[in-house]
C-alpha positions as CSV (number, residue, x, y, z in Angstrom):
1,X,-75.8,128.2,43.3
2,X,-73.0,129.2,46.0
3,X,-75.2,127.4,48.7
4,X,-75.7,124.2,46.9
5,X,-71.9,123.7,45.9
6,X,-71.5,124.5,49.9
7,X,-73.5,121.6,50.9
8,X,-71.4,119.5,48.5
9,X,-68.7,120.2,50.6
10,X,-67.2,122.2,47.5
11,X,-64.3,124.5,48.3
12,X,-65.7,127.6,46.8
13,X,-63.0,130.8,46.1
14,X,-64.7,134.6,46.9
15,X,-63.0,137.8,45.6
16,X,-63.7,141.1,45.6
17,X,-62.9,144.7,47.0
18,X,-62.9,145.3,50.4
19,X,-64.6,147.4,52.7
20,X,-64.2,148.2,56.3
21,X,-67.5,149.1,58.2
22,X,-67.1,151.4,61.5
23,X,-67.5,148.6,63.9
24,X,-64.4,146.8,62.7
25,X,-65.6,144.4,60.0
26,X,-65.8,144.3,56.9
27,X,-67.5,143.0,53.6
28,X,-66.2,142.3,50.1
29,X,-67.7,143.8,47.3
30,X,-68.3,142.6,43.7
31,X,-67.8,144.6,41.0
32,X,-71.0,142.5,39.4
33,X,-73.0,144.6,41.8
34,X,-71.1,148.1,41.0
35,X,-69.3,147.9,44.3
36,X,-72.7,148.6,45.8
37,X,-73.9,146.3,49.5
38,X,-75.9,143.1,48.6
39,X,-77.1,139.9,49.5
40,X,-74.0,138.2,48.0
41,X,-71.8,140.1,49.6
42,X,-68.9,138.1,51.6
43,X,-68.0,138.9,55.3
44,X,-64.6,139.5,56.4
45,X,-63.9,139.2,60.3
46,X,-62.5,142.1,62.6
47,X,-59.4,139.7,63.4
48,X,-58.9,138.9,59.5
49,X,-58.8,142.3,59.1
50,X,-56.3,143.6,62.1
51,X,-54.1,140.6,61.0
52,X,-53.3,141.2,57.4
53,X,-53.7,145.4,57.8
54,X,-56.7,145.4,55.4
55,X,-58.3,148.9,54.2
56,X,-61.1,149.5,52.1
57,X,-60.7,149.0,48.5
58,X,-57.9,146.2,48.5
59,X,-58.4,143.2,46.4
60,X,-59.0,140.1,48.2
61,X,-59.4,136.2,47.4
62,X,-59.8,133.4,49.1
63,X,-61.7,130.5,50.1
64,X,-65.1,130.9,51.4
65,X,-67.9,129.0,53.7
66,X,-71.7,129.3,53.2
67,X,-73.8,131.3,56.0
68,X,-74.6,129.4,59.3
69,X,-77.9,129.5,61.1
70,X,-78.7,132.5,62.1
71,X,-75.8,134.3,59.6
72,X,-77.1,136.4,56.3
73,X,-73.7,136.5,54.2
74,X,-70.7,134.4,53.2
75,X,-67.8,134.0,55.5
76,X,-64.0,134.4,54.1
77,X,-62.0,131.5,55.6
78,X,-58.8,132.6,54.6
79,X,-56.9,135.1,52.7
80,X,-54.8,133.5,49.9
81,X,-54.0,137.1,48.1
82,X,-54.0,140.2,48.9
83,X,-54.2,142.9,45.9
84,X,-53.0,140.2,44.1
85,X,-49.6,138.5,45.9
86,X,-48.9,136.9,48.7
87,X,-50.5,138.5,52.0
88,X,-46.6,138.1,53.9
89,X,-45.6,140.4,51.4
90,X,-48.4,143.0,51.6
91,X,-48.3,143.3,55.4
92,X,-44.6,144.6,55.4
93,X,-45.5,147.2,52.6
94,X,-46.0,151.1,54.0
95,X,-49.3,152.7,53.9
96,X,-49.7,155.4,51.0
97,X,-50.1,157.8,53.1
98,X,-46.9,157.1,55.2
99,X,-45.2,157.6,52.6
100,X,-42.6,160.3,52.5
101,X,-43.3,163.0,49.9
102,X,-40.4,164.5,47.7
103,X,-41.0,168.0,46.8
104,X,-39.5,169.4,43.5
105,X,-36.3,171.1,44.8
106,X,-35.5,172.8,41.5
107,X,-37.3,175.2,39.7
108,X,-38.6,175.3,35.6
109,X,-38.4,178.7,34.3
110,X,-41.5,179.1,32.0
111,X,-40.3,182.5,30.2
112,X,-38.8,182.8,26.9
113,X,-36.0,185.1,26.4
114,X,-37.2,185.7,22.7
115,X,-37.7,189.4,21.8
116,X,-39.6,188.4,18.9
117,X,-42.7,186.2,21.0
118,X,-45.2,188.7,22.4
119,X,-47.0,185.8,24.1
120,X,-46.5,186.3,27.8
121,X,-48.5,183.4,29.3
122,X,-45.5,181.5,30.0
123,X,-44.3,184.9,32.2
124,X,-47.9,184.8,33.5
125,X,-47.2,181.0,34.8
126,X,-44.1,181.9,36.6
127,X,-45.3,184.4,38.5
128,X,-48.9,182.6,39.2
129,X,-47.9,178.8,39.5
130,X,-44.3,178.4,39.1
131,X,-43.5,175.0,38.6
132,X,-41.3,172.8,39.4
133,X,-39.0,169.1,38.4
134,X,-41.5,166.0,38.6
135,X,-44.4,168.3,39.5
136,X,-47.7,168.1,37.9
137,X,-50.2,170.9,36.9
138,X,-53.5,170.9,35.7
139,X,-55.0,173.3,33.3
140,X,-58.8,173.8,33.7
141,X,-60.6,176.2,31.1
142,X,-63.6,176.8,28.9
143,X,-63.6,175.4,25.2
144,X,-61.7,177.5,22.7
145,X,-60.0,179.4,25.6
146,X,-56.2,178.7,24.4
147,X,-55.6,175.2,26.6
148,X,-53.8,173.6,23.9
149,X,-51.7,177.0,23.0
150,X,-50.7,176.9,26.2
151,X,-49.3,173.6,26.5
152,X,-47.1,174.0,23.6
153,X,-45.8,177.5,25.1
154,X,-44.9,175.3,28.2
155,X,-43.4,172.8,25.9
156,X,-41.4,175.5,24.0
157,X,-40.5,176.7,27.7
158,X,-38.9,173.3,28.6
C-alpha cells in the first residue's frame, strides 16, 4: 500500500519509536509489530540522528520516501516531531541522565513513641532502611506476610 501511494507522488507521514543500531543508524519501530525489526520498518540516517540528538526509544514523525533501487526499507525525509513537539525544542532539553539528582537531606523517623504499640517494624525500618523526604521504597514479600500492615505502620509513622 505504502509503495503505491509512493509512486503517486503521495506525501506519506511515518512514526514510530526509535532505535539506534551500533554503526550509527537507526530504524523506527512500530508498535503494530511489538517494537520488534521488520520489513516495514523505516530508516533513520546517521546525520538525522547526530543532528536532532536522537536515542533509542524517542517518538518520531515525519514524512517519508519509498525504498530506492537497491534499498530494503523506508527512508525518513525529515523530522517534523520529536516525542511529540517541535525538534528545536527537544535538542536544547538535557539528557536524563545528565540530570542532577537531589538526595533527601532530611530524615523520616519511622518509630512510634507509643508505650502501648508492641509492633516494632517501624523501629526495624529505621535501623534497616531509614528513609528519607521525597524518597521512595519498595516492599517486596510473600502473600500473607504483613505488606499491607506495614504500610499503615509507616502511614501512622508519618
Amino acid at each position: 500500500i505504502l509503495k503505491r501511494l509512493a509512486t503517486q507522488d503521495i506525501e506519506i507521514i511515518g512514526d514510530g519509536v526509535v532505535e539506534v543500531l551500533q554503526d550509527g543508524f537507526g530504524f523506527l519501530r512500530s508498535a503494530n509489530a511489538n517494537y520488534l525489526p521488520g520489513p516495514d520498518d523505516i530508516y533513520i540516517s546517521p546525520s538525522q540522528i547526530r543532528r536532532f540528538s536522537l536515542k533509542t526509544g524517542d517518538t518520531v514523525e515525519g514524512p517519508i520516501r519509498s525504498p530506492k533501487e537497491g534499498e530494503r526499507y523506508f527512508a525518513l525525509l525529515k523530522v517534523n516531531t520529536i516525542n511529540f513537539d517541535d525538534p528545536e525544542k527537544i535538542r536544547h532539553k538535557i539528557h536524563f541522565d545528565n540530570l542532577t539528582p537531589l538526595y533527601p537531606t532530611s530524615r523520616l523517623k519511622m518509630e512510634m513513641d507509643v508505650p502501648t504499640s508492641k509492633d516494632i517494624s517501624a523501629r526495624v525500618i529505621d535501623l534497616v532502611a531509614p528513609l528519607g523526604k521525597g524518597q521512595r521504597a519498595l516492599i517486596v514479600a510473600q502473600p500473607r506476610t504483613g505488606k499491607t500492615v506495614l504500610l499503615q505502620n509507616i502511614a501512622h509513622s508519618i
